[in-house]
C-alpha positions as CSV (number, residue, x, y, z in Angstrom):
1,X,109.5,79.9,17.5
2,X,107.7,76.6,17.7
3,X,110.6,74.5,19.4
4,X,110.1,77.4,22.3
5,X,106.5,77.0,22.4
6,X,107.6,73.3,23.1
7,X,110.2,74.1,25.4
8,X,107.7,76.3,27.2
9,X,105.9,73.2,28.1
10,X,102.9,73.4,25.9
11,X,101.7,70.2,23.9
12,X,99.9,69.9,20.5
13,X,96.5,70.0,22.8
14,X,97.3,73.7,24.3
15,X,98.8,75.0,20.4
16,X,95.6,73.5,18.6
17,X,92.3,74.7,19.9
18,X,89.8,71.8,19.9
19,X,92.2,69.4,18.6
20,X,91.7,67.0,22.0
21,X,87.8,67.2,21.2
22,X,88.5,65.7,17.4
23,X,90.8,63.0,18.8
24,X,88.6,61.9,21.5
25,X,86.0,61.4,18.9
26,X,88.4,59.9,16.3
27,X,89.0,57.1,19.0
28,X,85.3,56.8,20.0
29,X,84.8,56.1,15.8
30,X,87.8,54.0,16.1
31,X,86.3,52.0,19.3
32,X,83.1,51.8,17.3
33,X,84.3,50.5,14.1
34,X,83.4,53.4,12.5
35,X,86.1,53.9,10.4
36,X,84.9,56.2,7.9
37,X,83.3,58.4,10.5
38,X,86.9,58.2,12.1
39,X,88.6,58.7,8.9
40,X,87.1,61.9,8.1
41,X,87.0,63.3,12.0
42,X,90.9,62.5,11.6
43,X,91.2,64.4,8.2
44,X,89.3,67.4,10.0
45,X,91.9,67.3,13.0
46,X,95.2,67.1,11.1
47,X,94.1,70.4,9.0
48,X,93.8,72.2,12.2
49,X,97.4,70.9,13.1
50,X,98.5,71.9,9.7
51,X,97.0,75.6,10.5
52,X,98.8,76.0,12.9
53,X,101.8,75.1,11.4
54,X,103.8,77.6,12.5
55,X,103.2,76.4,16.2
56,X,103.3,72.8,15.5
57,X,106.2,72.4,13.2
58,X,104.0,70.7,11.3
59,X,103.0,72.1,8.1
60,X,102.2,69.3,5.4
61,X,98.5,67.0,5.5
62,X,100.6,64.0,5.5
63,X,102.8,64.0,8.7
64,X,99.5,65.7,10.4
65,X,97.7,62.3,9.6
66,X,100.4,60.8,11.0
67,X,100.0,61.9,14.2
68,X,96.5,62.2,14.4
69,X,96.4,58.7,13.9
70,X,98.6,58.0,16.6
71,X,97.0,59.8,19.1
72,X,93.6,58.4,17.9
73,X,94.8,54.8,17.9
74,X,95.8,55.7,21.7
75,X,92.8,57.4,23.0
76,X,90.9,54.5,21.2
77,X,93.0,52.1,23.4
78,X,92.1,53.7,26.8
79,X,88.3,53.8,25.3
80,X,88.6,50.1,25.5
81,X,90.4,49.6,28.7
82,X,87.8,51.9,30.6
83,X,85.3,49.8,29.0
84,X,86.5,46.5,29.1
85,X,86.0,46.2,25.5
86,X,88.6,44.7,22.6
């Protein structure tokens, strides 16, 4: 089921309501140096990913992390560039 979800064109945004809002603000945190504010606003988005697990494909905290960091890390980086921050 979840590789056609995938297939369908849909990306973890459109199978994980309000996970773009959580990873936006992870990278703000991230921007800011607020890396326990991030830390937990990560923890809160990779539950939701793990929820919907059966969407996702991905069903354990760790590998949610994972990717939440990686998309937080990147949304961080185009923080920076609009600002003209490092």
């Amino acid at each position: 089921m979840s590789s056609r979800r995938w297939a369908d064109g849909q990306t973890l945004y459109d199978v994980v309501p309000g996970l773009d809002t959580l990873i936006e603000i992870t990278g703000r945190y991230l921007v800011l140096r607020a890396y326990l504010l991030a830390r937990a606003t990560a923890e809160m988005a990779a539950v939701l990913i793990v929820e919907q697990g059966e969407s996702t494909g991905i069903v354990d905290e760790g590998t949610a992390l994972l990717v939440v960091r990686a998309l937080a890390e990147s949304a961080a980086a185009t923080e920076r560039a609009i600002d003209g921050s490092s």
